[in-house]
C-alpha positions as CSV (number, residue, x, y, z in Angstrom):
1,X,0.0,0.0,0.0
2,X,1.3,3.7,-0.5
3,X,2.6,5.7,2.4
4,X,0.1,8.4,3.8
5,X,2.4,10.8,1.9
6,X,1.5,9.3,-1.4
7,X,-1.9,8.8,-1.2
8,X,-5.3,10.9,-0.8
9,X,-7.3,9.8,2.5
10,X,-10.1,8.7,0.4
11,X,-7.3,6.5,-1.8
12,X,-5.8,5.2,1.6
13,X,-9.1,4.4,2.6
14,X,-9.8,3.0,-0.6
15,X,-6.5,0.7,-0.5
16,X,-7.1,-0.3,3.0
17,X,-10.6,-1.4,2.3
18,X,-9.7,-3.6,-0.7
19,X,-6.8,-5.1,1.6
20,X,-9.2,-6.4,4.1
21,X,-11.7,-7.6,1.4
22,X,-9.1,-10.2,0.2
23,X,-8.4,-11.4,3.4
24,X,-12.2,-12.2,3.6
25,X,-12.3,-13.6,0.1
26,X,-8.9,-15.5,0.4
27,X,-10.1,-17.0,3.7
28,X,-7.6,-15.3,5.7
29,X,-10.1,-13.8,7.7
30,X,-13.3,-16.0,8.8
31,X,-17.1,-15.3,9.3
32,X,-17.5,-14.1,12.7
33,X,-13.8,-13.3,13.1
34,X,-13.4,-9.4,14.8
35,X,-11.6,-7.4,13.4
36,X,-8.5,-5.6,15.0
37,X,-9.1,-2.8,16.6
38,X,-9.3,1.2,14.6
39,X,-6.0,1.9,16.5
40,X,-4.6,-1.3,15.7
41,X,-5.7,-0.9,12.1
42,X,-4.3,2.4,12.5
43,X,-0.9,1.5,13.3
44,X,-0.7,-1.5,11.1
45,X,-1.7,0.6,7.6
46,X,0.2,3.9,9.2
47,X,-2.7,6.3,8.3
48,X,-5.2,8.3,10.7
49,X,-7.9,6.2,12.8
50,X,-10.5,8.4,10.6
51,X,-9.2,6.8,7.4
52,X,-9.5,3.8,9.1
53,X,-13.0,4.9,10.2
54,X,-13.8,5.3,6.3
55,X,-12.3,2.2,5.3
56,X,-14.8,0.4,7.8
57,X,-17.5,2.0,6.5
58,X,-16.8,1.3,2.9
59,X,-16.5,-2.5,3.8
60,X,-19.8,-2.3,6.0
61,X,-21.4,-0.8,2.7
62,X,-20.8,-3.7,1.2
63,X,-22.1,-5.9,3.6
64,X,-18.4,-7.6,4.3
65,X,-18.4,-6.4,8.4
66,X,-21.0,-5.5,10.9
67,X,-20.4,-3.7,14.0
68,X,-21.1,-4.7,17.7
69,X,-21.4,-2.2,20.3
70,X,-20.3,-2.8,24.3
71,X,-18.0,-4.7,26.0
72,X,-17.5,-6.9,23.2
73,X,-18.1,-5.0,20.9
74,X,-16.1,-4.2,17.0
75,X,-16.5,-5.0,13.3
76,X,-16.6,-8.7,12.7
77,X,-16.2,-10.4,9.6
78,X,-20.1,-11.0,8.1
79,X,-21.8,-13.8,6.6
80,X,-23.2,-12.2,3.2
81,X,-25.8,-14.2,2.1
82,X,-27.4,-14.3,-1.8
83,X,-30.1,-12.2,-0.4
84,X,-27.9,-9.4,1.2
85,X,-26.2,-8.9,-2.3
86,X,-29.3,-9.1,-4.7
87,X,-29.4,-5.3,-4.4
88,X,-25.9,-4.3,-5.3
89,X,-25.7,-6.8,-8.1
90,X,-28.8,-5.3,-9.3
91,X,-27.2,-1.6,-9.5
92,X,-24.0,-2.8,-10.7
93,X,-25.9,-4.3,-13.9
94,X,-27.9,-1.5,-14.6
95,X,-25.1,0.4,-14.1
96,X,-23.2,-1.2,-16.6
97,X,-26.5,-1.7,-18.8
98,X,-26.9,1.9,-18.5
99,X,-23.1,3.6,-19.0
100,X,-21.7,1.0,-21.8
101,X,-25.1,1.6,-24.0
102,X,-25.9,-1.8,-24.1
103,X,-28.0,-2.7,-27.0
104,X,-31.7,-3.6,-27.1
105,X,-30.7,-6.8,-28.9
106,X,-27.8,-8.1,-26.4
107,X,-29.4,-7.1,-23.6
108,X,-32.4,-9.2,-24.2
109,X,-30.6,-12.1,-25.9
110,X,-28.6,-12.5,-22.6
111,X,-31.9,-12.3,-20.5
112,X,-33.9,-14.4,-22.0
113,X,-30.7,-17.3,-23.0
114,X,-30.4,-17.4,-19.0
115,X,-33.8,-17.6,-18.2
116,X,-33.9,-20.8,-20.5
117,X,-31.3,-21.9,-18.6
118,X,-33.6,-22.0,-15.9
119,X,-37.2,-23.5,-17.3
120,X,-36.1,-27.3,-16.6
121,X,-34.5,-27.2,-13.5
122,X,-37.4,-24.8,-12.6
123,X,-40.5,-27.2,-14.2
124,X,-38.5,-30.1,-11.7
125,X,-38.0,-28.1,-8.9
126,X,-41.1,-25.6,-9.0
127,X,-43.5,-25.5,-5.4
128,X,-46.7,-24.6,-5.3
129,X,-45.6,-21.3,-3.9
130,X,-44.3,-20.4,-6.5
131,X,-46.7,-21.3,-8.9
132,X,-48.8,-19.3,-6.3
133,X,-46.8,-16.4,-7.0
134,X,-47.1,-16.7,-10.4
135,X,-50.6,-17.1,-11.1
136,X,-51.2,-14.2,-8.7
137,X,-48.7,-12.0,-11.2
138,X,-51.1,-12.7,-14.3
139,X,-54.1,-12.1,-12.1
140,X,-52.8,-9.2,-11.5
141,X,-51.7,-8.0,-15.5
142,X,-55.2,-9.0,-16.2
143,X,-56.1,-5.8,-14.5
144,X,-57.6,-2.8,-16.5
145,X,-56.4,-0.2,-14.0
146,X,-53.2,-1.1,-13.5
147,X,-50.0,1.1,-14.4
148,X,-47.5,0.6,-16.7
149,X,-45.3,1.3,-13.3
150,X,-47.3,-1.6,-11.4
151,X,-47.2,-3.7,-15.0
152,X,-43.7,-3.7,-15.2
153,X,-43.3,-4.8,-11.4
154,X,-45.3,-7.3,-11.6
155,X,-43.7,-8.4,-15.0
156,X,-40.5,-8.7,-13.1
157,X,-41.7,-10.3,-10.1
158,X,-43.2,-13.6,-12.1
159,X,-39.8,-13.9,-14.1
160,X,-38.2,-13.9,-10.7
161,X,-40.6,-16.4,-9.5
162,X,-39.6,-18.6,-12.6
163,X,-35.9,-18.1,-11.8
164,X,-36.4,-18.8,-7.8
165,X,-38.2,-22.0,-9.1
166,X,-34.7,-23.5,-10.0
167,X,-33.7,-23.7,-6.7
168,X,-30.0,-22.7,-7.5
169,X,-29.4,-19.5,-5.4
170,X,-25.9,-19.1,-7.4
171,X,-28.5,-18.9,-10.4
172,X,-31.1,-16.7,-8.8
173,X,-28.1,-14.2,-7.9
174,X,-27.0,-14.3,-11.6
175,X,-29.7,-13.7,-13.3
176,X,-31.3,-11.1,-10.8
177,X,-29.1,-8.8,-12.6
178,X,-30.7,-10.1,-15.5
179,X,-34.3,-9.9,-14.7
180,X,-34.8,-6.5,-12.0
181,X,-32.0,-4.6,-14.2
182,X,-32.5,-5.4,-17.9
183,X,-36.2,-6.1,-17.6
184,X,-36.9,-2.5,-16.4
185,X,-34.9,-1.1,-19.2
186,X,-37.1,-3.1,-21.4
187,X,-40.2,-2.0,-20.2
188,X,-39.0,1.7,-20.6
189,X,-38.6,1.1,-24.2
190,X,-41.6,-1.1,-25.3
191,X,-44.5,0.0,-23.1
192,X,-46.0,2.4,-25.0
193,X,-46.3,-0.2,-28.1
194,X,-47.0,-3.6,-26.3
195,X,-50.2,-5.4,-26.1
196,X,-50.5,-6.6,-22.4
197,X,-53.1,-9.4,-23.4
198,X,-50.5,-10.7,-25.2
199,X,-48.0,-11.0,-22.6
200,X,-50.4,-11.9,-19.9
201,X,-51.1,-15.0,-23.0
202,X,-47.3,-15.8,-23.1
203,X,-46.9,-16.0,-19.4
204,X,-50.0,-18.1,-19.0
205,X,-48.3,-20.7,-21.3
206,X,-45.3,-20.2,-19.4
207,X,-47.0,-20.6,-15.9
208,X,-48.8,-23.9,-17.7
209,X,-46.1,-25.7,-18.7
210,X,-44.2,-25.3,-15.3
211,X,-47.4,-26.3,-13.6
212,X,-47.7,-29.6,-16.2
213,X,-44.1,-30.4,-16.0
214,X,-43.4,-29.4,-19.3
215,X,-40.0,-27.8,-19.6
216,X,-40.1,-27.6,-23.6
217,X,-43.0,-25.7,-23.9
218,X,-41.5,-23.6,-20.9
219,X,-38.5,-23.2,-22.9
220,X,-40.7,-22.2,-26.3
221,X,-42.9,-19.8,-24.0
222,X,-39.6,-18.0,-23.4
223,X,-38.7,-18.4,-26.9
224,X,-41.9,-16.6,-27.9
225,X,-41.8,-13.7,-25.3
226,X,-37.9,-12.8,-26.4
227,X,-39.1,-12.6,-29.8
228,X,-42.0,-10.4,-29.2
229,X,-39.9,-8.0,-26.8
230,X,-37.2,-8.1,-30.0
231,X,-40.1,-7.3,-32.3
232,X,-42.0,-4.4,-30.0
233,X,-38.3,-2.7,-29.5
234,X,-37.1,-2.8,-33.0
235,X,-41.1,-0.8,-33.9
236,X,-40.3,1.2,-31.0
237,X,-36.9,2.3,-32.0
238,X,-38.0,2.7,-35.9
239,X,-41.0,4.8,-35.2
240,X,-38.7,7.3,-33.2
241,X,-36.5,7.5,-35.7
242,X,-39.2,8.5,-38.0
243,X,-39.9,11.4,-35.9
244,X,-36.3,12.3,-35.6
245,X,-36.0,12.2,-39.2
């Protein structure tokens, strides 16, 4: 690490942060473990115990430590769970959907090639919960008073039913990213043109074939709904260009 000389206290904080990340990651430091103390810390990286402070806080933001108050108090060493980091997987990839200007195209290819990935592991593994889920989803697009903003919600929250259905939470991480980041996006673009009694259709079939065991049709139902979100962008994106024109 640079010397304090070197080195902005937002760097050093930086530096020190990432330091004590790999030690978790690596396995040099354990769940539960505490942490040394800020003037330990302090002395060991030779900065201030407020860049140390900062350093703390960037790895609590990240849901790597916690903090204890009393006696026995410090930052320990957390245990993130899938659930803990659905969030900031989820900004990360729209993030990255948003600042590289990801195409309409690759963005849905990817979606919809991982949520295939899913359909037979999800028509095996699938519960009546979240079939549950499901059918309450559709009930729900069925409704003539709904908004696009609730739409699109609910949109999302059946294709995260599907992907839950798999029962891999390495998937469901994955391909949150995927589904609450590039399905929103979507949404934005092909609202205005989209028909919802057709997707409500298309995610009845879907619903159906998980509910019959039928991980083809599953598959084909996903098939189906990538090339009518292709189809609705590309009209989308021509008819604007008319305008512009």
């Amino acid at each position: 690490m640079k010397s304090s000389s070197d080195s902005k206290p937002q760097d050093l904080s930086a530096q020190i942060a990432q330091a004590i990340r790999d030690a978790i990651i690596e396995g040099r430091m354990i769940v539960d473990e505490r942490l040394p103390s800020e003037a330990e810390l302090s002395e060991q990286f030779g900065v201030s115990r407020s860049t140390v402070r900062e350093a703390l806080k960037r790895l609590a933001a990240q849901s790597l430590i916690r903090t204890q108050r009393g006696a026995f108090g410090g930052a320990f060493v957390n245990r993130l769970s899938y659930e803990d980091a659905y969030s900031q997987h989820i900004t990360t990839s729209t993030l990255l959907l948003s600042m590289n200007a990801v195409s309409f195209e690759t963005a849905c290819e990817a979606r919809y090639a991982m949520e295939r990935a899913c359909a037979p592991r999800a028509v095996e593994r699938r519960t009546p919960d979240h079939l549950a889920t499901m059918r309450a989803e559709i009930h729900r697009q069925s409704q003539p008073g709904l908004s696009d903003e609730s739409f699109c919600a609910s949109d999302v929250a059946l294709h995260r039913a599907l992907v839950d259905a798999a029962g891999n939470p390495v998937l469901s991480y994955q391909l949150a990213g995927a589904v609450e980041a590039m399905q929103p996006l979507m949404n934005m673009i092909t609202f205005t043109a989209r028909s919802r009694e057709e997707i409500v259709g298309l995610h009845t079939e879907l619903a159906d074939a998980l509910e019959g065991g039928r991980a083809k049709d599953a598959e084909a139902a996903l098939h189906k709904l990538e090339a009518y979100t292709l189809t609705l962008g590309h009209d989308v994106m021509a008819a604007r260009a008319r305008k512009s024109s």
